[in-house]
Residue frames as a rotation matrix with the C-alpha (Angstrom) as fourth column:
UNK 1
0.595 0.695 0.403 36.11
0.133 -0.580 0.804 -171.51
0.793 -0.425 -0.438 -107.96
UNK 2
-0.680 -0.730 -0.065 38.49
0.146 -0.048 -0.988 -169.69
0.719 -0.681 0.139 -105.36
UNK 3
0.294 0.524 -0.799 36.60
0.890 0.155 0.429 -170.54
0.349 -0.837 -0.421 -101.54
UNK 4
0.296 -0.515 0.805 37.03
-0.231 -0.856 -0.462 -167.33
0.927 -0.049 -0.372 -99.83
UNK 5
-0.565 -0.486 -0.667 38.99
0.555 0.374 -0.743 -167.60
0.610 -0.790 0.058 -96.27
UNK 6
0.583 0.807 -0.100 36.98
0.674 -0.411 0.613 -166.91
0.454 -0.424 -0.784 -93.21
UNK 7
0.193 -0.046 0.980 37.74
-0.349 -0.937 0.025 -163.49
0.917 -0.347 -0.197 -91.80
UNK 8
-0.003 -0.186 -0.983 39.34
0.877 0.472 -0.092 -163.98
0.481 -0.862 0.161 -88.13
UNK 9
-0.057 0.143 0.988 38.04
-0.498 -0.862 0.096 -161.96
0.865 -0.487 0.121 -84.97
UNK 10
-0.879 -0.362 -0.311 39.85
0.249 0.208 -0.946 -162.19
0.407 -0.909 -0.093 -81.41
UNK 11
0.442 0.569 0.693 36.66
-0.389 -0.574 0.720 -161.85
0.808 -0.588 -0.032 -78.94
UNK 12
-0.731 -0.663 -0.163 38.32
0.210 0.008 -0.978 -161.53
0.649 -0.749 0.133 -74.95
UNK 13
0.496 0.778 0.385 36.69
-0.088 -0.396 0.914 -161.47
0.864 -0.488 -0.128 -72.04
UNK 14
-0.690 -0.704 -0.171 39.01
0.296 -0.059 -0.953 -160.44
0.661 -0.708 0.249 -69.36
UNK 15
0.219 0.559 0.799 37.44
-0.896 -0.209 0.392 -161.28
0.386 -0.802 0.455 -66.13
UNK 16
-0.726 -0.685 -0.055 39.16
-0.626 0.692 -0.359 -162.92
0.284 -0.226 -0.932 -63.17
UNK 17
-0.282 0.459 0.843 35.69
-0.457 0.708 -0.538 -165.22
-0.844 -0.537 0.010 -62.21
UNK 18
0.864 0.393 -0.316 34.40
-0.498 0.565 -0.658 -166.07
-0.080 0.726 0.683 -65.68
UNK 19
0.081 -0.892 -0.444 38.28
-0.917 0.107 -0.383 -167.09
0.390 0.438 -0.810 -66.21
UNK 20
-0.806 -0.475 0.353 38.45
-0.590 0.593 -0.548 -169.16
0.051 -0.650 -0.758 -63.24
UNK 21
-0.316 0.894 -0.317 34.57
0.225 0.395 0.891 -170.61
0.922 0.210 -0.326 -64.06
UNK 22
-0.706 0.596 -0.382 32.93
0.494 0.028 -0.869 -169.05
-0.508 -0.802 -0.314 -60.77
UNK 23
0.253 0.959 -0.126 30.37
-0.070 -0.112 -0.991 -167.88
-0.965 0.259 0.039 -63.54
UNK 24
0.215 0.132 0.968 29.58
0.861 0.441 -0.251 -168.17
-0.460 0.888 -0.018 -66.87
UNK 25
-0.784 -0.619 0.047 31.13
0.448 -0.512 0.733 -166.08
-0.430 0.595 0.679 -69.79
UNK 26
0.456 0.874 0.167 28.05
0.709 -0.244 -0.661 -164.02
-0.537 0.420 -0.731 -71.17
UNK 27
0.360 -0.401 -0.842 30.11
-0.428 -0.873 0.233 -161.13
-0.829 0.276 -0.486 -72.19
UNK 28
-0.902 -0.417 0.110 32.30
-0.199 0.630 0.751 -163.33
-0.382 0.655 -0.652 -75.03
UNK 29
-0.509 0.827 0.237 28.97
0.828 0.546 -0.129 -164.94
-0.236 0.131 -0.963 -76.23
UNK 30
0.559 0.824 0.092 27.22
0.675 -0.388 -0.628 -161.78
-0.482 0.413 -0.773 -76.89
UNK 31
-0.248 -0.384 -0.890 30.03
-0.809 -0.423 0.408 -160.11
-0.533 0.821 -0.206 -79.33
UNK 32
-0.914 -0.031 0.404 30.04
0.244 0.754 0.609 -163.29
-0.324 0.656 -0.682 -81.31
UNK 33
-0.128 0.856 0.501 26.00
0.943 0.262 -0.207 -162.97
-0.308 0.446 -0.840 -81.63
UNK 34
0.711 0.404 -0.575 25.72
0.025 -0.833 -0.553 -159.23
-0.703 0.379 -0.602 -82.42
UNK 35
-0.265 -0.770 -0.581 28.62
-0.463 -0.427 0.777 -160.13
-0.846 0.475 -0.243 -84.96
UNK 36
-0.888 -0.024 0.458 27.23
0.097 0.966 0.239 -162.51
-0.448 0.257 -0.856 -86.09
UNK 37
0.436 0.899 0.029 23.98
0.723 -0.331 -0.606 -160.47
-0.535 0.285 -0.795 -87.01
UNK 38
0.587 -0.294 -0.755 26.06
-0.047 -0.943 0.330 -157.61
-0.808 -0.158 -0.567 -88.17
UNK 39
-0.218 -0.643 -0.734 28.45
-0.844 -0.253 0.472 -159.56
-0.490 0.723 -0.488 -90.82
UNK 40
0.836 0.549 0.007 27.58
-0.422 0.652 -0.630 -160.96
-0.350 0.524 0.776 -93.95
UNK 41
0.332 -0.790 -0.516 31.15
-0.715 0.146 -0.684 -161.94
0.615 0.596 -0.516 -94.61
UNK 42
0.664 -0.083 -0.743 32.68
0.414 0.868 0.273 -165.13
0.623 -0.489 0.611 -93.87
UNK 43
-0.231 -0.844 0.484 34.20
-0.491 -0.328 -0.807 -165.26
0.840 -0.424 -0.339 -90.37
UNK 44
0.188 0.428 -0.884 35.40
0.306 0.830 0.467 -167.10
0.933 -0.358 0.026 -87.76
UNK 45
0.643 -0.034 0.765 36.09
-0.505 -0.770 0.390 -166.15
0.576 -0.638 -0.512 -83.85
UNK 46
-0.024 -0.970 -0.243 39.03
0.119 0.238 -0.964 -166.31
0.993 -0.052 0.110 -82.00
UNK 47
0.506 0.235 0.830 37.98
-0.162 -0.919 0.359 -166.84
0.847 -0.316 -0.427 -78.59
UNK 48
-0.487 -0.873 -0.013 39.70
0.154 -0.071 -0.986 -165.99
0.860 -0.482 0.169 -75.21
UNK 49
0.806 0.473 0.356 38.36
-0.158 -0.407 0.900 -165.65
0.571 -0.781 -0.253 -71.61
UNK 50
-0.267 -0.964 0.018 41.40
0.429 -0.135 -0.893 -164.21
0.863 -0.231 0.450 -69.20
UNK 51
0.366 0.196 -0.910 42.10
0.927 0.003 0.374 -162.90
0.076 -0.981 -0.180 -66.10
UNK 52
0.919 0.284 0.274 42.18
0.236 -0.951 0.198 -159.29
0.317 -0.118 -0.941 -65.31
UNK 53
0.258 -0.925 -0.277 46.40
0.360 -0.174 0.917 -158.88
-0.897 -0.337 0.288 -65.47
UNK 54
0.762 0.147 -0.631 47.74
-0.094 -0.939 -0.331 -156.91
-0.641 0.311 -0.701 -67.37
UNK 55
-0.613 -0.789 -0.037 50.86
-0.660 0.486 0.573 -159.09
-0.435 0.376 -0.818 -68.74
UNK 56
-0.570 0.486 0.663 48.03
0.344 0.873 -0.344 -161.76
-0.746 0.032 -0.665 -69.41
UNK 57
0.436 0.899 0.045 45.92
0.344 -0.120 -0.931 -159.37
-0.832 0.421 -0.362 -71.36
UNK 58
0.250 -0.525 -0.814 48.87
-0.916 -0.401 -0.022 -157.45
-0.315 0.751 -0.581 -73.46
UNK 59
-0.799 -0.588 0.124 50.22
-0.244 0.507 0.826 -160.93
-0.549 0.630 -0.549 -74.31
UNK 60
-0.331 0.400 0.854 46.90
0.552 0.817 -0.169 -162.37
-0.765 0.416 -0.491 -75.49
UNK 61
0.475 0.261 -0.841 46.43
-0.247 -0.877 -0.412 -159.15
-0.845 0.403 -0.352 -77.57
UNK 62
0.099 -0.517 -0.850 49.54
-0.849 -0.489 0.199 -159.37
-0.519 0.702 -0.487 -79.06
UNK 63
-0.588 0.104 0.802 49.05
0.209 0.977 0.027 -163.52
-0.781 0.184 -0.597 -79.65
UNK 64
0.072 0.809 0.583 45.54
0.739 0.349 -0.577 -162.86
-0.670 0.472 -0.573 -81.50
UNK 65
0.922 0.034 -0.386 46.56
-0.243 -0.724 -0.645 -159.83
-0.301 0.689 -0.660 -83.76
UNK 66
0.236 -0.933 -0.272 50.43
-0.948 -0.283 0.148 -160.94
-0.215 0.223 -0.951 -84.58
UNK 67
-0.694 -0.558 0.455 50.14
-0.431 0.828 0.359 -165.04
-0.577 0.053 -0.815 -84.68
UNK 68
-0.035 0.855 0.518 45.94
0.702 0.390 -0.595 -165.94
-0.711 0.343 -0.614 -84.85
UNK 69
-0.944 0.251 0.216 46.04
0.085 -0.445 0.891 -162.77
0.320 0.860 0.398 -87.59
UNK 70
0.151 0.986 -0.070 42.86
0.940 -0.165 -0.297 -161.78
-0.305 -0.021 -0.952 -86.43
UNK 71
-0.470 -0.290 0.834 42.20
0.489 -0.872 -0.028 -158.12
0.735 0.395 0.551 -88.51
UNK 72
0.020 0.777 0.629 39.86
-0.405 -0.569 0.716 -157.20
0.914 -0.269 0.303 -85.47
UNK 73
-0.612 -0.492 -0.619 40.20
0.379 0.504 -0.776 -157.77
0.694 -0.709 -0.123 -81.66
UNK 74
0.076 0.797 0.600 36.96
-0.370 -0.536 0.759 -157.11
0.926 -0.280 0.254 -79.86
UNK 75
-0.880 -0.251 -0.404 37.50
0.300 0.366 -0.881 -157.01
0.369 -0.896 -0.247 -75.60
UNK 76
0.365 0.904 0.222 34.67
0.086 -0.270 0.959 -156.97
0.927 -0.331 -0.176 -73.17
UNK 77
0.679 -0.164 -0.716 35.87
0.686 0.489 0.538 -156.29
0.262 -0.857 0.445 -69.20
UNK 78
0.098 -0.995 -0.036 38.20
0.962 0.085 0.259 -154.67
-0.254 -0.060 0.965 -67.46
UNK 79
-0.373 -0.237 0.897 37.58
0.622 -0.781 0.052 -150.98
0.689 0.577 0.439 -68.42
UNK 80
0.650 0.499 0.573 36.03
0.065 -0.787 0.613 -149.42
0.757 -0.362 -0.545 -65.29
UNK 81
0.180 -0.689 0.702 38.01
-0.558 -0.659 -0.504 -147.49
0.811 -0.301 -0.502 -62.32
UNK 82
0.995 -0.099 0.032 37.93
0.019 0.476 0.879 -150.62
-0.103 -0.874 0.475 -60.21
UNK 83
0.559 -0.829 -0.007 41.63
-0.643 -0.439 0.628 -151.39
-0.523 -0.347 -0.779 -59.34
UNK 84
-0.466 -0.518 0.717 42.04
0.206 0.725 0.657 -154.48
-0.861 0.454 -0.231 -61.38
UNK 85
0.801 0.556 0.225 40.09
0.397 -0.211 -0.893 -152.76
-0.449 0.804 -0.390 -64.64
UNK 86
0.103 -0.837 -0.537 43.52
-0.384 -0.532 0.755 -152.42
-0.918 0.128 -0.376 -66.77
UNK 87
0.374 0.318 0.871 42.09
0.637 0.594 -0.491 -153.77
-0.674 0.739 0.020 -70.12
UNK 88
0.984 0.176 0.040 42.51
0.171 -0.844 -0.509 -150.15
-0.056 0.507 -0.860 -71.57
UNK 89
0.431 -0.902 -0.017 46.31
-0.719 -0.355 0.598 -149.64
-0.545 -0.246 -0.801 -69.99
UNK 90
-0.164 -0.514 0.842 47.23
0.331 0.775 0.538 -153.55
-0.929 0.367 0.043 -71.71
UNK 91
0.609 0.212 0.764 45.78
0.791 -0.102 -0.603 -152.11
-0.050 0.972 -0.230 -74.99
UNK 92
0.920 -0.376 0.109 47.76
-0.359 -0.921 -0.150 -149.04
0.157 0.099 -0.983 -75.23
UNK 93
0.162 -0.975 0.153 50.81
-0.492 0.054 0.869 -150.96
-0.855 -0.216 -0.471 -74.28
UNK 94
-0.497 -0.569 0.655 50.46
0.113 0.706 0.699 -152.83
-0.860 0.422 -0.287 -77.14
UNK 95
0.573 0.699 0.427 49.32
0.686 -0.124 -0.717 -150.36
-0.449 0.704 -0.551 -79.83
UNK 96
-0.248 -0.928 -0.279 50.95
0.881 -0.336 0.334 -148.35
-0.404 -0.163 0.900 -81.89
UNK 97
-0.790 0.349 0.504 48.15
-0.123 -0.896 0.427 -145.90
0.600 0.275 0.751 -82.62
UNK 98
-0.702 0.706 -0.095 45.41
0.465 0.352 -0.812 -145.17
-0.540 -0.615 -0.575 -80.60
UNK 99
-0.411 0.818 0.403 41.66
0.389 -0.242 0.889 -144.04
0.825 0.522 -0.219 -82.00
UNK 100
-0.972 0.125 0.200 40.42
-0.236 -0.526 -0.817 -141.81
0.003 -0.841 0.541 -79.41
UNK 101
-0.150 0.967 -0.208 36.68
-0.941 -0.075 0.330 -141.63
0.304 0.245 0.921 -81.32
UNK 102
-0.457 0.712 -0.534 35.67
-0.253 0.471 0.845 -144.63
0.853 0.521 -0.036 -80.54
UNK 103
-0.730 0.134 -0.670 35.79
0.680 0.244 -0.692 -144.51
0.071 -0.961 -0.269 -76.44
UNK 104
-0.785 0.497 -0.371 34.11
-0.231 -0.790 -0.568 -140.96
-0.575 -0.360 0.735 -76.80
UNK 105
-0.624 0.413 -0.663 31.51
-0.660 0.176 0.730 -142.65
0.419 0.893 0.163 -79.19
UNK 106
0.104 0.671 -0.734 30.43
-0.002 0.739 0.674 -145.43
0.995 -0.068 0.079 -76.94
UNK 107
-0.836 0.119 -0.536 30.84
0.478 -0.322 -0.817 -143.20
-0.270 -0.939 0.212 -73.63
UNK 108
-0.573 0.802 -0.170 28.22
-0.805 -0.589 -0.063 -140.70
-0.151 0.101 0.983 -75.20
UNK 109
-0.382 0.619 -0.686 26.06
-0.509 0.479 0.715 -143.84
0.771 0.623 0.132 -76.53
UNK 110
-0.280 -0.180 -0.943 26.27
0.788 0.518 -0.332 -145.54
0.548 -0.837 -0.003 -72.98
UNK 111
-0.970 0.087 -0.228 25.51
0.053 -0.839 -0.542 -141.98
-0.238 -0.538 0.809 -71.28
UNK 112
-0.449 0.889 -0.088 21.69
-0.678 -0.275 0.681 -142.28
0.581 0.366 0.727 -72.97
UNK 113
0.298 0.652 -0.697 21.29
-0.102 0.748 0.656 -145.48
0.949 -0.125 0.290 -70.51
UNK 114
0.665 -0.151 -0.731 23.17
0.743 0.236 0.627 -144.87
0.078 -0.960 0.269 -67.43
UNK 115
0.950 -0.062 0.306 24.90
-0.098 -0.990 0.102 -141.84
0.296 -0.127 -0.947 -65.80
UNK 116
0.479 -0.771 0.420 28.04
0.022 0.489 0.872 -144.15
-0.877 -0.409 0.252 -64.79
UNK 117
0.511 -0.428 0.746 28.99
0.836 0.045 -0.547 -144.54
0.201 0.903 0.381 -68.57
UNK 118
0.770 -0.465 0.437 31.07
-0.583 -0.791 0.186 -141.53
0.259 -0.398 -0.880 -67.36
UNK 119
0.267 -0.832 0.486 33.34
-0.825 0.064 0.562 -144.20
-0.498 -0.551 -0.669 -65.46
UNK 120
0.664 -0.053 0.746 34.08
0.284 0.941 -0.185 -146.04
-0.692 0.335 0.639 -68.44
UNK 121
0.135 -0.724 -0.677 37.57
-0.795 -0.487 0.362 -145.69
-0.591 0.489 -0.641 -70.08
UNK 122
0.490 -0.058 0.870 37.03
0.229 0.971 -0.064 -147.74
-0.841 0.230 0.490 -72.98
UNK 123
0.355 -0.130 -0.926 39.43
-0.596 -0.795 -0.117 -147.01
-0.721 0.593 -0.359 -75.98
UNK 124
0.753 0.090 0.652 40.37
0.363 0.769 -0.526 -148.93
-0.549 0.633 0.547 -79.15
UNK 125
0.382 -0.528 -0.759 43.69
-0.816 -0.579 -0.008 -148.70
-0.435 0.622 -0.651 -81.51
UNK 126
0.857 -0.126 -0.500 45.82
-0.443 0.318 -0.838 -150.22
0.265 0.940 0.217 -84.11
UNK 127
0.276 -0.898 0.343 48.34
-0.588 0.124 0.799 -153.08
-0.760 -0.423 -0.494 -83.92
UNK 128
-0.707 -0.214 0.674 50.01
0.305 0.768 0.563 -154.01
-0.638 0.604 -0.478 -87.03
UNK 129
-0.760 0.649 0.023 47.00
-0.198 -0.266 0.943 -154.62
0.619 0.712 0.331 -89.41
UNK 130
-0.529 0.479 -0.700 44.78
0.671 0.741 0.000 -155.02
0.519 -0.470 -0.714 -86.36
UNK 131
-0.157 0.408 0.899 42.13
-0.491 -0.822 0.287 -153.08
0.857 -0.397 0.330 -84.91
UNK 132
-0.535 0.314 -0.784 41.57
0.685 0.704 -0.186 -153.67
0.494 -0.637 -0.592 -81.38
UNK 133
-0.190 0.535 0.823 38.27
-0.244 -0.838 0.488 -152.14
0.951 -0.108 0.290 -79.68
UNK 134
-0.940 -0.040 -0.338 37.41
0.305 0.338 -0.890 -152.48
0.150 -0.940 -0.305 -75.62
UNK 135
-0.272 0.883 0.382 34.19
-0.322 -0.458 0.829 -152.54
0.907 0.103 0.409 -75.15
UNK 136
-0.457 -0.344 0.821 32.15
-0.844 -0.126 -0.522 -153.00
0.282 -0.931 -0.232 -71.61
UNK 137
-0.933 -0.159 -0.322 31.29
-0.139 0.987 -0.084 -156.10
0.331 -0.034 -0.943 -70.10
UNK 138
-0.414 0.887 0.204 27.56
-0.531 -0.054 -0.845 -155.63
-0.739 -0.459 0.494 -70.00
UNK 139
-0.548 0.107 0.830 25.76
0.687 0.624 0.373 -157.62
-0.478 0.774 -0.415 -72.60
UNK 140
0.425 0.755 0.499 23.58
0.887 -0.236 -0.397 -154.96
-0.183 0.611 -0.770 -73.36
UNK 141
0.684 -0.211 -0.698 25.94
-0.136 -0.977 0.163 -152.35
-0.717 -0.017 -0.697 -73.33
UNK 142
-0.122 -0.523 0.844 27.95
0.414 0.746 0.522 -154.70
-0.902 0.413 0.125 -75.02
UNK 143
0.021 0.466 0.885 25.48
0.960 0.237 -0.147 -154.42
-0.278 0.853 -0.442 -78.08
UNK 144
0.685 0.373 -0.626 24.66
0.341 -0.923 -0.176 -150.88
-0.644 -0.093 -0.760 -77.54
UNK 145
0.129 -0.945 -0.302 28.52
-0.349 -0.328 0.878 -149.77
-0.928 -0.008 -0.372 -78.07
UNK 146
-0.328 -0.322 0.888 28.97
0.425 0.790 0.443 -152.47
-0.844 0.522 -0.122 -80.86
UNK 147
0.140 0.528 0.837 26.43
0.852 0.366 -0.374 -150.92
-0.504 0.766 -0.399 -82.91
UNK 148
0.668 0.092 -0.739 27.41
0.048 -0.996 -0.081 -147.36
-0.743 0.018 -0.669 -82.31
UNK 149
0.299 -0.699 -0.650 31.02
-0.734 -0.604 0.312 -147.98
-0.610 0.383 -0.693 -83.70
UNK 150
0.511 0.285 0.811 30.34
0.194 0.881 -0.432 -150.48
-0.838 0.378 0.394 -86.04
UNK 151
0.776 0.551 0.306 30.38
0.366 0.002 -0.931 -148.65
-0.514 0.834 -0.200 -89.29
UNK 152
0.682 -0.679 -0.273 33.33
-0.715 -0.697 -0.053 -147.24
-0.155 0.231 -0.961 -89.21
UNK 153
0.423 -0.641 0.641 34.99
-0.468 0.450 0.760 -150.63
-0.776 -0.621 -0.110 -88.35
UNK 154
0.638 -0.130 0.759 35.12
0.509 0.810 -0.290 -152.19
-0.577 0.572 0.583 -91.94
UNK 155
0.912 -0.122 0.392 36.69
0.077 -0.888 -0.454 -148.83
0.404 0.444 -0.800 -93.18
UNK 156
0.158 -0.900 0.406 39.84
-0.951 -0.027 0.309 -148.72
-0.267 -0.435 -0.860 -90.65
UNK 157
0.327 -0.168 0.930 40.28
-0.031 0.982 0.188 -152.58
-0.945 -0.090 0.315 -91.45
UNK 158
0.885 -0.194 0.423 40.42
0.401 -0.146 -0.904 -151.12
0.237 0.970 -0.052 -95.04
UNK 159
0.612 -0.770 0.177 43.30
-0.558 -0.580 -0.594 -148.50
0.560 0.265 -0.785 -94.40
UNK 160
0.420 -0.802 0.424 45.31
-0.725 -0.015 0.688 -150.98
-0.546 -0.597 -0.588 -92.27
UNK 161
-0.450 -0.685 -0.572 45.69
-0.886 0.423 0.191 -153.28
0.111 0.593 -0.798 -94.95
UNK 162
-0.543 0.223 0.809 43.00
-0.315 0.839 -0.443 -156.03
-0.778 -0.495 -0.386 -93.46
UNK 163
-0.817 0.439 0.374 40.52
0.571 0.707 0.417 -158.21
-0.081 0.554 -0.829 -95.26
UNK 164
-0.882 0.463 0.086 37.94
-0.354 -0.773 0.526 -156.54
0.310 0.434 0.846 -96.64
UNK 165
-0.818 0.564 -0.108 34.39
0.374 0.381 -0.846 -156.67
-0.436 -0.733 -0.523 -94.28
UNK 166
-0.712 0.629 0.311 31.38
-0.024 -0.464 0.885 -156.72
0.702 0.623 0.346 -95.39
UNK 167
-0.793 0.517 0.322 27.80
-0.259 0.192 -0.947 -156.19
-0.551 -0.834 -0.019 -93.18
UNK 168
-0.298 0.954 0.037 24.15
0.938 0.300 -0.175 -157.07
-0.178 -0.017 -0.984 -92.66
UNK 169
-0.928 0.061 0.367 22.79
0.062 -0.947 0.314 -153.60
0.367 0.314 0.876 -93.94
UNK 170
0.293 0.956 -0.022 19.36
0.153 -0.024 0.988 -154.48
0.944 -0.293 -0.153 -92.37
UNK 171
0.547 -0.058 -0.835 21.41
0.834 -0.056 0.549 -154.56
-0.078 -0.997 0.018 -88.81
UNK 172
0.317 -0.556 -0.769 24.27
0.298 -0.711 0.637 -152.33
-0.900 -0.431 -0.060 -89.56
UNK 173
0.981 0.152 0.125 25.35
0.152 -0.185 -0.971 -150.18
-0.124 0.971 -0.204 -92.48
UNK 174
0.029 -0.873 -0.488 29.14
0.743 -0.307 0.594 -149.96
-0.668 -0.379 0.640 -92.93
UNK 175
0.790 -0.028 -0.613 30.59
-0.090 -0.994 -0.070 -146.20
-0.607 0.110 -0.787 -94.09
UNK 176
-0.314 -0.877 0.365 33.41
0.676 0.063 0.734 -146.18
-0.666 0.477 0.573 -96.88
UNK 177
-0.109 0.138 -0.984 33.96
-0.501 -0.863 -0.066 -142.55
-0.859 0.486 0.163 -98.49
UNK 178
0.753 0.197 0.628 33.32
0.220 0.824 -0.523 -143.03
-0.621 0.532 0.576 -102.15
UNK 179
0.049 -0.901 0.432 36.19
0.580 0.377 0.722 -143.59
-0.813 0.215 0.541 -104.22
């Protein structure tokens, strides 16, 4: 009997107080549980809580998608127009495609619950065999976002060569053209 290997996903939370412990991480903690409802395939998380720099966030990117092999890199933080929000600028430095659809996917989905979701520049691309997605650092927007651009997520993990994801179909259905 061959054991399959758990599935590895990077969750980040790039915020300079949770980092430094002047509050608690919630943001990290609630990708894990809506993944954790969401996949029925084994898998384990890879996680990270960082400060808002931009050398700090592009290395731990390129750590958890090039050493930890995670096929999936899920960020929370760090994506609105404050002046230290450069989650989006470290991802792009350290992609070599970007995926436009999924920022405009979980700005419009985020726009049904607040009129700010406008000043969110979250965007998600491809390092290697790695998807990395930036999502915002609300827990409930958190989910919101998560679920919008779920389905698509086991499908790009397919065409980069990653580990093949499977879901909860009662929480989320994944999409894969048929063959």
């Amino acid at each position: 009997m061959i054991l399959q290997q758990a599935i590895r996903i990077g969750i980040v939370t790039v915020s300079d107080r949770a980092s430094k412990g002047v509050y608690q991480d919630l943001g990290g903690p609630a990708i894990h549980n809506c993944l954790g409802e969401m996949l029925s395939c084994p898998w384990e998380g890879v996680a990270r809580v960082i400060p808002d720099e931009q050398p700090v966030i592009e290395a731990t990117l390129k750590q958890l998608c090039d050493e930890e092999h995670c096929c999936l890199v899920v960020t929370t933080g760090g994506t609105g127009p404050a002046r230290r929000d450069v989650t989006p600028e470290a991802t792009e430095a350290v992609c070599h495609k970007l995926l436009d659809g999924f920022g405009e996917l979980m700005r419009a989905i985020s726009l049904k619950f607040v009129p700010t979701a406008i000043l969110s520049r979250q965007i998600a691309g491809i390092r290697g065999k790695s998807l990395i997605v930036n999502l915002p650092g609300k827990p409930s927007a958190i989910r919101d976002c998560l679920l919008a651009v779920f389905p698509a997520i086991p499908y790009c993990v397919d065409l980069i060569e990653g580990p093949y994801l499977t879901t909860n179909e009662t929480v989320v259905k994944a999409f894969r053209p048929k063959a």
